[in-house]
C-alpha positions as CSV (number, residue, x, y, z in Angstrom):
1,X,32.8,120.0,71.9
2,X,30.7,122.0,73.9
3,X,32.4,123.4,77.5
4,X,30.8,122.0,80.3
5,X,27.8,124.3,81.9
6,X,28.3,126.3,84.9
7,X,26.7,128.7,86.6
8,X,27.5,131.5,84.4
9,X,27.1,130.0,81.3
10,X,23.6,128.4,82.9
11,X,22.9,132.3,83.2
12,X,24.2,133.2,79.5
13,X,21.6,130.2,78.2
14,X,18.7,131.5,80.0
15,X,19.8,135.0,78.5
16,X,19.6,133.7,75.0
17,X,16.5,131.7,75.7
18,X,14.7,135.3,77.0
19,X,15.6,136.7,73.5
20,X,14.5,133.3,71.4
21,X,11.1,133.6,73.1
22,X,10.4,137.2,71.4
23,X,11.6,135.8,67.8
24,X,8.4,136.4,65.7
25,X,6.8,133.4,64.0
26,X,7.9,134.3,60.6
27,X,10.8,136.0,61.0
28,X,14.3,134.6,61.7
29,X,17.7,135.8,63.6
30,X,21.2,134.9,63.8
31,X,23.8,133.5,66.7
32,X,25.5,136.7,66.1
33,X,22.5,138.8,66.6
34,X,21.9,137.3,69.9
35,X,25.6,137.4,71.1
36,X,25.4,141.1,69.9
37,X,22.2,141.8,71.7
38,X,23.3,140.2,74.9
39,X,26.6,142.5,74.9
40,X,28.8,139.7,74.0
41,X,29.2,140.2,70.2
42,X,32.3,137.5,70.0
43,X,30.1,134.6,71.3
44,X,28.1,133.4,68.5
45,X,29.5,129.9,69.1
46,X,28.1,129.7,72.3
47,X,24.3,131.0,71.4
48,X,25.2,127.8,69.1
49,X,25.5,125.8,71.8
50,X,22.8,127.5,73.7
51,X,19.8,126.6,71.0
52,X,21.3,122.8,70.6
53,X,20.9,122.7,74.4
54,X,17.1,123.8,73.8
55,X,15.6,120.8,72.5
56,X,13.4,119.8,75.2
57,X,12.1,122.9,75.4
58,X,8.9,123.4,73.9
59,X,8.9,127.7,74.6
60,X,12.1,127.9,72.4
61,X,12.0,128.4,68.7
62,X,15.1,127.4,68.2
63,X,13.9,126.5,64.1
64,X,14.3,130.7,64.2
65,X,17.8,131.1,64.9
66,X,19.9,130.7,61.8
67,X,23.8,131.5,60.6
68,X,24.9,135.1,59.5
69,X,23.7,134.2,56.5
70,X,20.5,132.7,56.6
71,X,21.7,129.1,56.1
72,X,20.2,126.6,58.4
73,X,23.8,125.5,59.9
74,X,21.7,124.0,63.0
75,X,19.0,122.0,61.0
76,X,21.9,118.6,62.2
77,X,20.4,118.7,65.9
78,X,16.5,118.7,65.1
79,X,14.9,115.2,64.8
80,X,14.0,114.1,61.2
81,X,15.8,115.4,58.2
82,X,14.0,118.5,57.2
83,X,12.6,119.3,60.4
84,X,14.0,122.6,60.8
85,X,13.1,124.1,57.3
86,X,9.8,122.5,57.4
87,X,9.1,124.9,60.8
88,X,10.1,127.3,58.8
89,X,8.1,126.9,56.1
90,X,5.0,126.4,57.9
91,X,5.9,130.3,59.2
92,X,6.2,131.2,55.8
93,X,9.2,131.2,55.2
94,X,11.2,129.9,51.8
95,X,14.0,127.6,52.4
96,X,16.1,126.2,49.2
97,X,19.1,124.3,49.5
98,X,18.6,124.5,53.4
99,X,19.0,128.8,53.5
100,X,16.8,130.9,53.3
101,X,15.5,132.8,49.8
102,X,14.9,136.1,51.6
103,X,16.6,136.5,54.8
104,X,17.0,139.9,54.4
105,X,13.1,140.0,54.2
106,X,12.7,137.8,57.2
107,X,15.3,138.6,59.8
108,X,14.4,140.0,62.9
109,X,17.6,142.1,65.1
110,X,16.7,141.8,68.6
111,X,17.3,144.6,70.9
112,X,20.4,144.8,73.1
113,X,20.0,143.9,76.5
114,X,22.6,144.6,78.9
């Protein structure tokens, strides 16, 4: 269950959204790589909750951000049943057995921001 939003976690969101935004079409990152970026390394699960709190929001690529190991653990909160890896795809990207074939090829480490 995800902890209810307060201010500081409305803060930590909007932190994560600023890095989703530069995610290049085609290339994909991870939680981690966004907790990392953001100075909070241990906080993967919350960049989680983060991206499934994004869904109404049309500037978020959320279809970018994947798990450590380029499996699509988030493809559950996008409408339709392949809707995630069919983004993807469209980008270019090849997705088998919902992970990607490449990730090394296609992931994207952001640049810390503190």
């Amino acid at each position: 269950m995800a902890p209810k939003k307060t201010k500081s976690s409305d803060n930590f969101f909007e932190r994560v959204y600023e890095i989703a935004r530069q995610i290049p079409e085609g290339r994909v990152t991870s939680y981690g790589a966004i907790a990392k970026a953001l100075g909070a390394a241990r906080s993967a699960r919350m960049v989680g909750w983060a991206m499934n709190a994004s869904h109404n929001m049309e500037d978020i690529p959320a279809h970018r951000v994947v798990n450590r190991n380029g499996v699509l653990s988030g493809k559950h909160h996008f409408e339709g049943t392949n809707l995630m890896q069919q983004l993807l795809e469209n980008e270019g990207i090849e997705v088998i057995d919902n992970q990607i074939v490449d990730f090394e090829k296609h992931f994207w480490l952001p640049d810390v921001v503190l």
